[in-house]
N, C-alpha and C positions, 0 to 999 in steps of 0.2 A: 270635540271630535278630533281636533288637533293633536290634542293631549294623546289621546288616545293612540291615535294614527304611529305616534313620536313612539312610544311604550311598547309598541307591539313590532315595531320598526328596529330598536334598542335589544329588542329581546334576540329577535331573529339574531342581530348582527354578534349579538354576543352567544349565541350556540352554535353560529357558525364558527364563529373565532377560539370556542373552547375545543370541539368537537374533535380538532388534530391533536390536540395536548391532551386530550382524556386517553384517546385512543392508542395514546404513545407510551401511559404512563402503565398500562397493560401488554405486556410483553410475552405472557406466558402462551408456548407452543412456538411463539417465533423460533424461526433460523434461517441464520445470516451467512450467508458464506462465499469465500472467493479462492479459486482455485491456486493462486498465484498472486501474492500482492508483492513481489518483489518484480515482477512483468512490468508494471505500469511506472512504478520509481527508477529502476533501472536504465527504459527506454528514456522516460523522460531525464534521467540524468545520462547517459546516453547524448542525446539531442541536444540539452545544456552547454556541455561540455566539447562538445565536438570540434567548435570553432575557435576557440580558446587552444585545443590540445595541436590543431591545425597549425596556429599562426605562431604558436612555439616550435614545433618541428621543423617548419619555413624556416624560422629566427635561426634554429638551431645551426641546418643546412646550409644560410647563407653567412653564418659566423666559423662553422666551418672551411667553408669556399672563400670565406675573406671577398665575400663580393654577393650582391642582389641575385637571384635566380631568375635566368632569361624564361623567356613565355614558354620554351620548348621546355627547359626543364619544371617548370612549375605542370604541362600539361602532364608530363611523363608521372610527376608525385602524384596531382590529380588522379590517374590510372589506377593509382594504387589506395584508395578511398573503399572502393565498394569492397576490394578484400579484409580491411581493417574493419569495415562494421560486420561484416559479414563474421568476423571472429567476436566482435563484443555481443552478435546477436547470439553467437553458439555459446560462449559462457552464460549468455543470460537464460538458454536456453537449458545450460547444464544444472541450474540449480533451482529447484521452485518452492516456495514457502503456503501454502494454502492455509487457510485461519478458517473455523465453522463453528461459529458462536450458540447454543442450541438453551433455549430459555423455559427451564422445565417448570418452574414455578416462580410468580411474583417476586420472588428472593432470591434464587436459586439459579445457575446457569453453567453451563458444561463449556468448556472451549477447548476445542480438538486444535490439534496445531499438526499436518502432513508436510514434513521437511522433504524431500526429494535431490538427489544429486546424483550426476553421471558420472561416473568418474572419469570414461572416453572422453568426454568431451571436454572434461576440465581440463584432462591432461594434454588435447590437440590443443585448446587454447592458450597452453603456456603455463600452466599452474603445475608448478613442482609438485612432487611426491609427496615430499612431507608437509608442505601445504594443507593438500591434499587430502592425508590421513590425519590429517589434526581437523578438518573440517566435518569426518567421516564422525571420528569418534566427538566431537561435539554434539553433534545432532543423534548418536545411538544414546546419548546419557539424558538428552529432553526428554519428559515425559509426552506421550502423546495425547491426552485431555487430563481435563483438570478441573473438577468442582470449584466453581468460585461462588461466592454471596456479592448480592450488587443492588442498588437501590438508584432508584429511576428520581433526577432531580430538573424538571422542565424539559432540556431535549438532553440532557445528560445521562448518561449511564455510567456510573459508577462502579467498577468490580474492587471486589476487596476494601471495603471503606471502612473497614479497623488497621488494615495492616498498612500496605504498598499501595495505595489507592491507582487504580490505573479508570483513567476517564474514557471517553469516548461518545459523540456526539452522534444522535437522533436527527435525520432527514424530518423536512415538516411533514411530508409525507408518509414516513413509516418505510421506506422503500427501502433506506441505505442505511450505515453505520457505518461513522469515519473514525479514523484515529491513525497511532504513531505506533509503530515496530519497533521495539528498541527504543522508542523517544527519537527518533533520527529519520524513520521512512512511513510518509504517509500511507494508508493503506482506505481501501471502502470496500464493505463486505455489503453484497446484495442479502436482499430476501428472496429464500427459496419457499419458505412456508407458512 
């Protein structure tokens, strides 16, 4: 009876424990997508950086002045904080990258890529002209989707695994899909379907 109790106790816990990794390794009709994966990297580099870019500008000012800055002038720099992010939020606002990953069959996958850029806004936030047009005309030459073949390896998703292999990681759940822009900016695309 023990035996028994043990075997049927094993089994359960092992079609619990497969039942995510089956369901993952079936992809087709999913789509993954995120309006902006440059929003979340951004801000968090953004935030990173902020304190860091702070206590050089201080360094800067009081290497400058050949002397520490009194509480009044540090309050006065302070003042001028909510204007400075207030322009890193409008560049980040000027540009947005959207990725929509769409899994037509077991092999098969579409990956839409929507670039976005303002040019007003780039240009209020300090980005030269020819910046500017060299940014425009990079993104007119991207294509905007793209047939890829991809093969699913435990929470792995694979595209292109003859050519440029580009990886990207399955949520246990099925929920999300993580991965790198460039190899440099983390990104996570939801499931829409």
């Amino acid at each position: 009876m023990k035996y028994r109790l043990f075997l049927v106790t094993v089994s359960l816990i092992a079609s619990c424990s497969l039942s995510p990794l089956l369901a993952q390794t079936d992809l087709k009709g999913r789509i993954y997508h995120n309006p902006n994966i440059m929003a979340d990297a951004m801000k968090k580099e953004i935030d990173n950086s902020w304190t860091e870019a702070k206590s050089q500008a201080i360094a800067k000012i009081e290497k400058e002045k050949g002397r520490k800055m009194t509480d009044e002038e540090k309050a006065e720099f302070n003042k001028k904080e909510p204007e400075a992010r207030k322009k890193m939020n409008e560049i980040m606002n000027g540009m947005r990258i959207g990725i929509t990953v769409e899994f037509k069959s077991d092999k098969q996958a579409v990956m839409k890529l929507d670039m976005k850029m303002n040019d007003e806004v780039m240009k209020q936030a300090g980005i030269g002209w020819v910046k500017r047009k060299a940014m425009q005309a990079a993104m007119a030459v991207l294509p905007s989707s793209e047939k890829v073949e991809y093969v699913v390896k435990d929470n792995l998703v694979i595209f292109d695994p003859d050519d440029e292999p580009d990886t990207l990681r399955l949520s246990d759940d099925g929920k999300f899909i993580f991965g790198k822009f460039e190899k440099k900016t983390d990104f996570k695309l939801t499931r829409t379907k």
